[in-house]
TORNUGU-26448 format. One record per residue (C-alpha): residue in one letter; y, x, z. Coordinates in steps of 0.05 Angstrom, whole numbers, plus 5000, padded with zeros to 4 digits. Example, Ala and Ser with C-alpha at 12.3 -4.5 7.8 and 13.67 -1.06 7.14 Angstrom:
TORNUGU-26448
+------+------+------+------+
: type :   c2 :   c1 :   c3 :
+------+------+------+------+
:    a : 4910 : 5246 : 5156 :
:    s : 4979 : 5273 : 5143 :
+------+------+------+------+
This chain:
TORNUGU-26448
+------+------+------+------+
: type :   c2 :   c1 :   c3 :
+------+------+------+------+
:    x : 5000 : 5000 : 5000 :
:    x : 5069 : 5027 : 4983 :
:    x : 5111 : 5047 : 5043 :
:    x : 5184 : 5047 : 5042 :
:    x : 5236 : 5091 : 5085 :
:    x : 5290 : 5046 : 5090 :
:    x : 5326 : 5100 : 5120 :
:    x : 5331 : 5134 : 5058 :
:    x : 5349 : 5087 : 5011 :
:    x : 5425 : 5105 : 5025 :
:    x : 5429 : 5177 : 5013 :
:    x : 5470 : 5195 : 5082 :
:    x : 5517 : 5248 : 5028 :
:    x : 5544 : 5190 : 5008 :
:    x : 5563 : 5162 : 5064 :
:    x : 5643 : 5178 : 5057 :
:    x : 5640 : 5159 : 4983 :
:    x : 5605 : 5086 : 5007 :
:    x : 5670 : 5083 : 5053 :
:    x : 5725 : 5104 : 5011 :
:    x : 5697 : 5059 : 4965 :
:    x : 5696 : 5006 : 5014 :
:    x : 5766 : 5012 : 5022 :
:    x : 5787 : 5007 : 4957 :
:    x : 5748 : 4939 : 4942 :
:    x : 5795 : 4912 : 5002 :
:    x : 5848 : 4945 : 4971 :
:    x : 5835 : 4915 : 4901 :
:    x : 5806 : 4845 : 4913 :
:    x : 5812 : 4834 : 4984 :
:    x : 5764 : 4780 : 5015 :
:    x : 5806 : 4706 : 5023 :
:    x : 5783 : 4689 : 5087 :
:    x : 5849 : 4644 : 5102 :
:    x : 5831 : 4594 : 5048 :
:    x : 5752 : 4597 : 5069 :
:    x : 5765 : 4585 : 5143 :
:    x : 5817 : 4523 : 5124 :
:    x : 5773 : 4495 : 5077 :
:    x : 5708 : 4503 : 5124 :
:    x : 5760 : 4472 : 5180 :
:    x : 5768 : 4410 : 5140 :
:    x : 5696 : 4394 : 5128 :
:    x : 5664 : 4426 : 5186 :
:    x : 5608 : 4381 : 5216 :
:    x : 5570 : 4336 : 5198 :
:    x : 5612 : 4301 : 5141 :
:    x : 5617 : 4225 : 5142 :
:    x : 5606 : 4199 : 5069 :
:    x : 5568 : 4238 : 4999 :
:    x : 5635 : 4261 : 4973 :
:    x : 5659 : 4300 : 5040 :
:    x : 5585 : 4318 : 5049 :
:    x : 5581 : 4346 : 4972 :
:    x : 5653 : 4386 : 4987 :
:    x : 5624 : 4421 : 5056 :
:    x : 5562 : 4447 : 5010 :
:    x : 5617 : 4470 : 4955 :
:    x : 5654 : 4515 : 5009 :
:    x : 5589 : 4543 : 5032 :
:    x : 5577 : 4567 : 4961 :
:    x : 5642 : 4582 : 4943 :
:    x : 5636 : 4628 : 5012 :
:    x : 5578 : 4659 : 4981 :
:    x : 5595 : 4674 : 4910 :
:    x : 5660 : 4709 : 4935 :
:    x : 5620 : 4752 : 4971 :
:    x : 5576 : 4761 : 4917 :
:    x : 5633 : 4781 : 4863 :
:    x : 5657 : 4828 : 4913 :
:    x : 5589 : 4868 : 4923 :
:    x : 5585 : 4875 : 4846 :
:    x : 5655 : 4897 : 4840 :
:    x : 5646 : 4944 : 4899 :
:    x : 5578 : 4983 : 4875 :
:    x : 5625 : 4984 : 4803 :
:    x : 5675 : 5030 : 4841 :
:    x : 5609 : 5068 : 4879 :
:    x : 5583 : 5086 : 4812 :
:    x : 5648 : 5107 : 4789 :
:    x : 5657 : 5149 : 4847 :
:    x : 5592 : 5173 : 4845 :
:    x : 5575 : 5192 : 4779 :
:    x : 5626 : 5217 : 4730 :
:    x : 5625 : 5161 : 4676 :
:    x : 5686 : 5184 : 4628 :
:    x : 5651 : 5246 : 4611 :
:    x : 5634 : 5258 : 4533 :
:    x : 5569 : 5245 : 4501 :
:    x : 5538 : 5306 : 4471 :
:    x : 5532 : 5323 : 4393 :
:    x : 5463 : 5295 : 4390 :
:    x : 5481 : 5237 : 4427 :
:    x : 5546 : 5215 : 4389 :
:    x : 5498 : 5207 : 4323 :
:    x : 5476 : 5135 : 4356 :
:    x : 5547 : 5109 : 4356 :
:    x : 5544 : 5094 : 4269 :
:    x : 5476 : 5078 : 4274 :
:    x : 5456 : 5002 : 4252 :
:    x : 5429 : 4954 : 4302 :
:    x : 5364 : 4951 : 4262 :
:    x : 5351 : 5020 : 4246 :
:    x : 5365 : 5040 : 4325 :
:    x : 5311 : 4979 : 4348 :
:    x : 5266 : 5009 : 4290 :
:    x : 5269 : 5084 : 4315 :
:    x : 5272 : 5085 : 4391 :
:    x : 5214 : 5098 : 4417 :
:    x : 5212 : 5160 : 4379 :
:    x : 5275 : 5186 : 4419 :
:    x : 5267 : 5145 : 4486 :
:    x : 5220 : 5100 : 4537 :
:    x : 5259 : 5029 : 4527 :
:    x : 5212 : 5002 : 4583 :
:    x : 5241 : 5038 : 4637 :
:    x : 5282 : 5008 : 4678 :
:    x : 5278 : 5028 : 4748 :
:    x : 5311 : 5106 : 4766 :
:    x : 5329 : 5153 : 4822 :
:    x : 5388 : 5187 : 4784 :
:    x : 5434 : 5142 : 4744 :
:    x : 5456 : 5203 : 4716 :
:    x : 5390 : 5195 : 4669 :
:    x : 5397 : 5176 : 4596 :
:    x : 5375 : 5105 : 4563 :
:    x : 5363 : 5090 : 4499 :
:    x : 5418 : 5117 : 4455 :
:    x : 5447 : 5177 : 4495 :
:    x : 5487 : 5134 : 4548 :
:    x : 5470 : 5145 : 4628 :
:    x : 5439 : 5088 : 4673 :
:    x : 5506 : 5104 : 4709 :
:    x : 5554 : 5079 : 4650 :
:    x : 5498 : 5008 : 4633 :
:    x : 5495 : 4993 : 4707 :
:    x : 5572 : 4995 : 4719 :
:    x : 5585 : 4950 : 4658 :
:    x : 5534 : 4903 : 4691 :
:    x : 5568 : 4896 : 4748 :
:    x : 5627 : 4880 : 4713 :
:    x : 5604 : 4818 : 4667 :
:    x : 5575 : 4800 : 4728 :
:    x : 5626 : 4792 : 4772 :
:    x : 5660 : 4760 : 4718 :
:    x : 5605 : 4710 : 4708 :
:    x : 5602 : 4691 : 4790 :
:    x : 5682 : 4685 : 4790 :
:    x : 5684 : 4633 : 4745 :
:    x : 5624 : 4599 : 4779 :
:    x : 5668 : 4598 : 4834 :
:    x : 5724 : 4567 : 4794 :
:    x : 5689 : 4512 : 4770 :
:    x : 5667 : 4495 : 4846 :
:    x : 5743 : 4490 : 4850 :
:    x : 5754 : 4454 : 4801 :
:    x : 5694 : 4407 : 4829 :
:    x : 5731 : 4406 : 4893 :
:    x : 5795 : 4379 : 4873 :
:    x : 5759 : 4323 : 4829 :
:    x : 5732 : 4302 : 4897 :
:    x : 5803 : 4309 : 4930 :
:    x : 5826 : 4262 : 4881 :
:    x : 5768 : 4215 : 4891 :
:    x : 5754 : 4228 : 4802 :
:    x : 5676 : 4225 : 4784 :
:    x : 5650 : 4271 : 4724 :
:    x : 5578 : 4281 : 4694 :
:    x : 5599 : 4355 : 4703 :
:    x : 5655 : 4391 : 4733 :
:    x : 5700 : 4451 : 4709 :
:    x : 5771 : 4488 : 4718 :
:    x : 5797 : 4462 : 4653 :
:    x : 5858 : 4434 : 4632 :
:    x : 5832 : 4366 : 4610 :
:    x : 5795 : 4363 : 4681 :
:    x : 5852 : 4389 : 4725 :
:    x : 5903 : 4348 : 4684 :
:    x : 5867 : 4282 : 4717 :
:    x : 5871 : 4306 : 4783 :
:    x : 5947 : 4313 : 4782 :
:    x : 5966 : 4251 : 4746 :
:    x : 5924 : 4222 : 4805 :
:    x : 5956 : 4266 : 4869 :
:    x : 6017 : 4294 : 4841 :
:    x : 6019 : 4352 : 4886 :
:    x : 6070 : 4416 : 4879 :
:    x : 5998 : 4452 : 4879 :
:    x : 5961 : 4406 : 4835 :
:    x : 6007 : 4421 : 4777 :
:    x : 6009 : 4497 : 4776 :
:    x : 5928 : 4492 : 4792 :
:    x : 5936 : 4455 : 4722 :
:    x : 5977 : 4499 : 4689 :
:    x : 5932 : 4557 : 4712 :
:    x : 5882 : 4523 : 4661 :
:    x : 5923 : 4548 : 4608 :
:    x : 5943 : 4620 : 4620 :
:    x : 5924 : 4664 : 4566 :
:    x : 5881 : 4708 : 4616 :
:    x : 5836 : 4656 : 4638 :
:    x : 5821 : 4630 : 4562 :
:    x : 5803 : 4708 : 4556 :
:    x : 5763 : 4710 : 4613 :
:    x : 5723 : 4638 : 4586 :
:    x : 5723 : 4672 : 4513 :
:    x : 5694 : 4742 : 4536 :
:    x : 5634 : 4701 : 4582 :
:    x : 5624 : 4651 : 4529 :
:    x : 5616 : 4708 : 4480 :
:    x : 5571 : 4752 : 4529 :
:    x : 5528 : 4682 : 4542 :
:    x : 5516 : 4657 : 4480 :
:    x : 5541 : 4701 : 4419 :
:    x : 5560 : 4765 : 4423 :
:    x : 5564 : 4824 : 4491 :
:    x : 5615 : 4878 : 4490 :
:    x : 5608 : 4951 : 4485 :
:    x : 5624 : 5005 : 4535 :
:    x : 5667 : 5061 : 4502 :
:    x : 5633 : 5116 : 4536 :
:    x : 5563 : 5086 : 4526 :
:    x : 5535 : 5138 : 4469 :
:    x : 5503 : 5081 : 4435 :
:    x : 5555 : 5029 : 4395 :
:    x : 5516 : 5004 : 4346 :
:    x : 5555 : 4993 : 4276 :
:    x : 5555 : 4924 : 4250 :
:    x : 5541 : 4934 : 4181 :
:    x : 5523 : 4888 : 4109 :
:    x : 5513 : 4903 : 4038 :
:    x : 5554 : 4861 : 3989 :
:    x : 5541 : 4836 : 3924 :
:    x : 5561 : 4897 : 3888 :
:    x : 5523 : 4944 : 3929 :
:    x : 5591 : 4964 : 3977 :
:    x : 5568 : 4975 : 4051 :
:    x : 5615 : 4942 : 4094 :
:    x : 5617 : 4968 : 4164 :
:    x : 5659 : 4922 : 4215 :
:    x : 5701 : 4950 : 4265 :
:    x : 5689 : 4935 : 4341 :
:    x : 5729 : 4940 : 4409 :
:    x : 5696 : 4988 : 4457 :
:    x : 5717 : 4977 : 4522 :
:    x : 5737 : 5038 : 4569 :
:    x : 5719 : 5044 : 4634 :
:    x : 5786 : 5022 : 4668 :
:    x : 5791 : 4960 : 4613 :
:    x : 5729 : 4937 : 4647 :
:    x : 5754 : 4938 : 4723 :
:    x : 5823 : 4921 : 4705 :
:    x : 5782 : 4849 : 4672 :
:    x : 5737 : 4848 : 4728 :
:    x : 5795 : 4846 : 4793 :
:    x : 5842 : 4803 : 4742 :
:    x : 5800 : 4750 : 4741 :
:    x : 5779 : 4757 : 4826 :
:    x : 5855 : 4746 : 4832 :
:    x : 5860 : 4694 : 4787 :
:    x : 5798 : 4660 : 4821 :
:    x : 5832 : 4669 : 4905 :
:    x : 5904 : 4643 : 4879 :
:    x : 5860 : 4579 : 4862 :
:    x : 5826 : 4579 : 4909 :
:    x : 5888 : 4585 : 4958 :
:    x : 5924 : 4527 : 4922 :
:    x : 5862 : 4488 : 4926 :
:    x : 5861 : 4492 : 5000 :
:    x : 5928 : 4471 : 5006 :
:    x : 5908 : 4411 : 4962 :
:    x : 5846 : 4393 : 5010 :
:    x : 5900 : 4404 : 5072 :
:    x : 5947 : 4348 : 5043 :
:    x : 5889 : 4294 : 5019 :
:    x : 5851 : 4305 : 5077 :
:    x : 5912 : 4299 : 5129 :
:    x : 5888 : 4366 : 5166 :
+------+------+------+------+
Protein backbone atom coordinates (compact mmCIF):
# COMPACT_ATOMS: atom_id res chain seq x y z
CA UNK A 1 0.00 0.00 0.00
CA UNK A 2 1.34 3.46 -0.84
CA UNK A 3 2.33 5.56 2.13
CA UNK A 4 2.33 9.18 2.12
CA UNK A 5 4.54 11.81 4.27
CA UNK A 6 2.29 14.49 4.51
CA UNK A 7 4.99 16.29 5.99
CA UNK A 8 6.69 16.57 2.90
CA UNK A 9 4.34 17.43 0.53
CA UNK A 10 5.24 21.23 1.25
CA UNK A 11 8.86 21.46 0.67
CA UNK A 12 9.73 23.50 4.12
CA UNK A 13 12.40 25.85 1.42
CA UNK A 14 9.52 27.19 0.39
CA UNK A 15 8.10 28.15 3.18
CA UNK A 16 8.91 32.14 2.85
CA UNK A 17 7.95 31.99 -0.87
CA UNK A 18 4.30 30.24 0.35
CA UNK A 19 4.14 33.51 2.63
CA UNK A 20 5.21 36.24 0.57
CA UNK A 21 2.93 34.87 -1.74
CA UNK A 22 0.30 34.81 0.68
CA UNK A 23 0.60 38.29 1.12
CA UNK A 24 0.37 39.36 -2.14
CA UNK A 25 -3.07 37.38 -2.88
CA UNK A 26 -4.40 39.73 0.09
CA UNK A 27 -2.73 42.38 -1.46
CA UNK A 28 -4.23 41.73 -4.96
CA UNK A 29 -7.73 40.30 -4.35
CA UNK A 30 -8.32 40.58 -0.82
CA UNK A 31 -10.98 38.18 0.74
CA UNK A 32 -14.70 40.31 1.17
CA UNK A 33 -15.55 39.14 4.35
CA UNK A 34 -17.80 42.43 5.09
CA UNK A 35 -20.31 41.57 2.40
CA UNK A 36 -20.13 37.61 3.43
CA UNK A 37 -20.75 38.24 7.16
CA UNK A 38 -23.84 40.83 6.21
CA UNK A 39 -25.25 38.66 3.87
CA UNK A 40 -24.86 35.39 6.19
CA UNK A 41 -26.41 37.98 9.01
CA UNK A 42 -29.49 38.40 7.02
CA UNK A 43 -30.30 34.78 6.42
CA UNK A 44 -28.69 33.19 9.32
CA UNK A 45 -30.94 30.40 10.79
CA UNK A 46 -33.21 28.52 9.88
CA UNK A 47 -34.93 30.58 7.05
CA UNK A 48 -38.77 30.86 7.08
CA UNK A 49 -40.04 30.32 3.44
CA UNK A 50 -38.11 28.39 -0.03
CA UNK A 51 -36.97 31.75 -1.36
CA UNK A 52 -35.01 32.93 2.02
CA UNK A 53 -34.09 29.24 2.47
CA UNK A 54 -32.69 29.03 -1.39
CA UNK A 55 -30.71 32.66 -0.67
CA UNK A 56 -28.97 31.20 2.78
CA UNK A 57 -27.65 28.12 0.49
CA UNK A 58 -26.49 30.83 -2.26
CA UNK A 59 -24.26 32.68 0.44
CA UNK A 60 -22.85 29.45 1.60
CA UNK A 61 -21.66 28.83 -1.97
CA UNK A 62 -20.88 32.10 -2.85
CA UNK A 63 -18.58 31.82 0.60
CA UNK A 64 -17.04 28.92 -0.97
CA UNK A 65 -16.30 29.76 -4.51
CA UNK A 66 -14.57 32.98 -3.27
CA UNK A 67 -12.38 30.99 -1.47
CA UNK A 68 -11.93 28.79 -4.14
CA UNK A 69 -10.97 31.64 -6.84
CA UNK A 70 -8.62 32.87 -4.33
CA UNK A 71 -6.59 29.47 -3.86
CA UNK A 72 -6.25 29.27 -7.72
CA UNK A 73 -5.15 32.77 -7.98
CA UNK A 74 -2.78 32.28 -5.05
CA UNK A 75 -0.87 28.91 -6.23
CA UNK A 76 -0.81 31.27 -9.87
CA UNK A 77 1.48 33.76 -7.96
CA UNK A 78 3.40 30.47 -6.06
CA UNK A 79 4.28 29.17 -9.42
CA UNK A 80 5.36 32.42 -10.56
CA UNK A 81 7.46 32.86 -7.65
CA UNK A 82 8.64 29.60 -7.74
CA UNK A 83 9.59 28.75 -11.05
CA UNK A 84 10.86 31.30 -13.50
CA UNK A 85 8.04 31.23 -16.22
CA UNK A 86 9.19 34.29 -18.62
CA UNK A 87 12.32 32.53 -19.47
CA UNK A 88 12.89 31.68 -23.33
CA UNK A 89 12.23 28.45 -24.95
CA UNK A 90 15.32 26.91 -26.44
CA UNK A 91 16.13 26.61 -30.33
CA UNK A 92 14.77 23.13 -30.51
CA UNK A 93 11.83 24.06 -28.64
CA UNK A 94 10.75 27.32 -30.54
CA UNK A 95 10.35 24.92 -33.87
CA UNK A 96 6.74 23.80 -32.20
CA UNK A 97 5.43 27.35 -32.20
CA UNK A 98 4.69 27.22 -36.57
CA UNK A 99 3.92 23.78 -36.32
CA UNK A 100 0.12 22.81 -37.40
CA UNK A 101 -2.31 21.44 -34.88
CA UNK A 102 -2.47 18.19 -36.92
CA UNK A 103 1.01 17.54 -37.69
CA UNK A 104 2.00 18.23 -33.73
CA UNK A 105 -1.04 15.54 -32.60
CA UNK A 106 0.46 13.28 -35.49
CA UNK A 107 4.20 13.47 -34.24
CA UNK A 108 4.25 13.61 -30.46
CA UNK A 109 4.90 10.71 -29.16
CA UNK A 110 8.01 10.58 -31.03
CA UNK A 111 9.30 13.74 -29.07
CA UNK A 112 7.26 13.35 -25.72
CA UNK A 113 4.98 10.99 -23.17
CA UNK A 114 1.47 12.94 -23.67
CA UNK A 115 0.11 10.60 -20.84
CA UNK A 116 1.88 12.04 -18.15
CA UNK A 117 0.42 14.11 -16.12
CA UNK A 118 1.41 13.91 -12.60
CA UNK A 119 5.31 15.57 -11.72
CA UNK A 120 7.64 16.45 -8.88
CA UNK A 121 9.36 19.38 -10.79
CA UNK A 122 7.12 21.72 -12.82
CA UNK A 123 10.14 22.81 -14.20
CA UNK A 124 9.76 19.52 -16.53
CA UNK A 125 8.80 19.84 -20.20
CA UNK A 126 5.25 18.73 -21.84
CA UNK A 127 4.48 18.15 -25.07
CA UNK A 128 5.85 20.91 -27.26
CA UNK A 129 8.83 22.33 -25.26
CA UNK A 130 6.71 24.35 -22.58
CA UNK A 131 7.24 23.48 -18.61
CA UNK A 132 4.38 21.96 -16.36
CA UNK A 133 5.22 25.31 -14.57
CA UNK A 134 3.97 27.70 -17.52
CA UNK A 135 0.42 24.90 -18.34
CA UNK A 136 -0.37 24.76 -14.63
CA UNK A 137 -0.27 28.61 -14.05
CA UNK A 138 -2.48 29.23 -17.09
CA UNK A 139 -4.83 26.70 -15.44
CA UNK A 140 -5.18 28.41 -12.61
CA UNK A 141 -6.02 31.34 -14.33
CA UNK A 142 -9.10 30.18 -16.65
CA UNK A 143 -10.01 28.77 -13.61
CA UNK A 144 -10.42 31.28 -11.39
CA UNK A 145 -12.01 32.99 -14.11
CA UNK A 146 -14.52 30.25 -14.59
CA UNK A 147 -15.47 30.12 -10.50
CA UNK A 148 -15.77 34.12 -10.49
CA UNK A 149 -18.37 34.22 -12.76
CA UNK A 150 -20.05 31.20 -11.06
CA UNK A 151 -20.08 33.42 -8.30
CA UNK A 152 -21.63 36.20 -10.32
CA UNK A 153 -24.38 34.44 -11.51
CA UNK A 154 -25.26 33.34 -7.69
CA UNK A 155 -25.52 37.17 -7.48
CA UNK A 156 -27.29 37.68 -9.96
CA UNK A 157 -29.63 34.69 -8.53
CA UNK A 158 -29.70 36.54 -5.34
CA UNK A 159 -31.05 39.76 -6.35
CA UNK A 160 -33.84 37.95 -8.53
CA UNK A 161 -34.89 36.62 -5.13
CA UNK A 162 -34.56 40.13 -3.49
CA UNK A 163 -36.90 41.30 -5.96
CA UNK A 164 -39.25 38.42 -5.45
CA UNK A 165 -38.59 37.72 -9.89
CA UNK A 166 -38.73 33.80 -10.81
CA UNK A 167 -36.44 32.49 -13.80
CA UNK A 168 -35.93 28.91 -15.28
CA UNK A 169 -32.26 29.95 -14.86
CA UNK A 170 -30.47 32.74 -13.35
CA UNK A 171 -27.43 34.98 -14.54
CA UNK A 172 -25.62 38.53 -14.09
CA UNK A 173 -26.89 39.86 -17.37
CA UNK A 174 -28.32 42.91 -18.42
CA UNK A 175 -31.69 41.61 -19.50
CA UNK A 176 -31.86 39.74 -15.93
CA UNK A 177 -30.55 42.59 -13.75
CA UNK A 178 -32.59 45.17 -15.81
CA UNK A 179 -35.92 43.33 -14.14
CA UNK A 180 -34.71 43.54 -10.83
CA UNK A 181 -34.37 47.37 -10.90
CA UNK A 182 -37.45 48.32 -12.71
CA UNK A 183 -38.91 46.21 -9.76
CA UNK A 184 -36.71 47.81 -6.53
CA UNK A 185 -35.32 50.87 -7.93
CA UNK A 186 -32.42 50.97 -5.70
CA UNK A 187 -29.18 53.48 -6.04
CA UNK A 188 -27.42 49.91 -6.05
CA UNK A 189 -29.71 48.03 -8.25
CA UNK A 190 -28.94 50.36 -11.17
CA UNK A 191 -25.14 50.45 -11.18
CA UNK A 192 -25.39 46.39 -10.41
CA UNK A 193 -27.25 46.81 -13.92
CA UNK A 194 -25.03 48.86 -15.53
CA UNK A 195 -22.17 46.60 -14.41
CA UNK A 196 -23.85 44.09 -16.96
CA UNK A 197 -22.59 46.14 -19.62
CA UNK A 198 -19.00 47.17 -19.00
CA UNK A 199 -16.78 46.21 -21.71
CA UNK A 200 -14.62 44.06 -19.22
CA UNK A 201 -17.19 41.82 -18.12
CA UNK A 202 -18.50 41.05 -21.91
CA UNK A 203 -14.60 40.17 -22.22
CA UNK A 204 -14.49 38.17 -19.37
CA UNK A 205 -18.12 36.16 -20.70
CA UNK A 206 -16.38 36.14 -24.33
CA UNK A 207 -12.89 34.69 -23.22
CA UNK A 208 -14.94 31.71 -20.88
CA UNK A 209 -17.44 31.22 -23.57
CA UNK A 210 -14.58 30.79 -26.02
CA UNK A 211 -12.39 28.54 -23.56
CA UNK A 212 -15.89 26.39 -22.91
CA UNK A 213 -17.15 25.79 -25.99
CA UNK A 214 -14.94 27.07 -29.04
CA UNK A 215 -11.75 28.01 -28.86
CA UNK A 216 -8.79 28.22 -25.44
CA UNK A 217 -6.10 30.77 -25.48
CA UNK A 218 -2.47 30.40 -25.74
CA UNK A 219 0.23 31.22 -23.23
CA UNK A 220 3.04 33.34 -24.88
CA UNK A 221 5.80 31.63 -23.20
CA UNK A 222 4.30 28.13 -23.72
CA UNK A 223 6.92 26.74 -26.53
CA UNK A 224 4.05 25.16 -28.23
CA UNK A 225 1.47 27.76 -30.24
CA UNK A 226 0.19 25.82 -32.68
CA UNK A 227 -0.36 27.77 -36.20
CA UNK A 228 -3.81 27.73 -37.48
CA UNK A 229 -3.32 27.06 -40.96
CA UNK A 230 -5.58 26.15 -44.56
CA UNK A 231 -4.84 25.63 -48.11
CA UNK A 232 -6.97 27.70 -50.53
CA UNK A 233 -8.20 27.04 -53.82
CA UNK A 234 -5.15 28.06 -55.62
CA UNK A 235 -2.81 26.16 -53.55
CA UNK A 236 -1.82 29.57 -51.15
CA UNK A 237 -1.25 28.41 -47.43
CA UNK A 238 -2.92 30.77 -45.28
CA UNK A 239 -1.58 30.87 -41.82
CA UNK A 240 -3.89 32.95 -39.27
CA UNK A 241 -2.51 35.04 -36.73
CA UNK A 242 -3.25 34.45 -32.93
CA UNK A 243 -3.01 36.45 -29.57
CA UNK A 244 -0.58 34.80 -27.17
CA UNK A 245 -1.15 35.87 -23.88
CA UNK A 246 1.91 36.83 -21.56
CA UNK A 247 2.19 35.97 -18.30
CA UNK A 248 1.12 39.29 -16.62
CA UNK A 249 -1.99 39.53 -19.33
CA UNK A 250 -3.15 36.44 -17.65
CA UNK A 251 -3.10 37.70 -13.85
CA UNK A 252 -3.96 41.17 -14.76
CA UNK A 253 -7.57 39.12 -16.40
CA UNK A 254 -7.58 36.87 -13.61
CA UNK A 255 -7.69 39.75 -10.33
CA UNK A 256 -9.83 42.08 -12.91
CA UNK A 257 -12.52 40.02 -12.96
CA UNK A 258 -12.14 38.94 -8.68
CA UNK A 259 -12.69 42.74 -8.42
CA UNK A 260 -15.29 43.01 -10.67
CA UNK A 261 -16.98 39.90 -8.96
CA UNK A 262 -16.53 41.58 -4.75
CA UNK A 263 -17.85 45.20 -6.03
CA UNK A 264 -21.05 43.00 -6.91
CA UNK A 265 -21.03 41.30 -4.53
CA UNK A 266 -20.75 44.38 -2.08
CA UNK A 267 -23.64 46.21 -3.90
CA UNK A 268 -25.62 43.12 -3.72
CA UNK A 269 -25.39 43.05 -0.02
CA UNK A 270 -26.43 46.41 0.32
CA UNK A 271 -29.44 45.41 -1.92
CA UNK A 272 -30.37 42.29 0.48
CA UNK A 273 -29.78 44.98 3.59
CA UNK A 274 -32.58 47.37 2.14
CA UNK A 275 -35.30 44.43 0.95
CA UNK A 276 -34.74 42.55 3.86
CA UNK A 277 -35.05 45.58 6.44
CA UNK A 278 -31.72 44.40 8.32
Amino acid sequence: MLKLNYDKMINPKYESIINRSQIDLDNNCPFPNGAIVSLAKIFKGEPNGERLSTSSRLVFEIDDLISQTRWHIGQAILISKIYNLTKETSEDDKQFKSIPYHLLLGLREYYSDPEKMICIDYSERRPGGFTFANWIYHLMIDNSIMRSISVLDRIGYLLCLAADIKYEKYYFRSHKLVKVHQKLKLPETQILFEMTKRKIYDFILKYRDNLSHSKKEWIELSAMNPVESYRESNGQIVIKEKHLWSESDLFALANGTYHFLVEALNHCSSVCEKVYNV
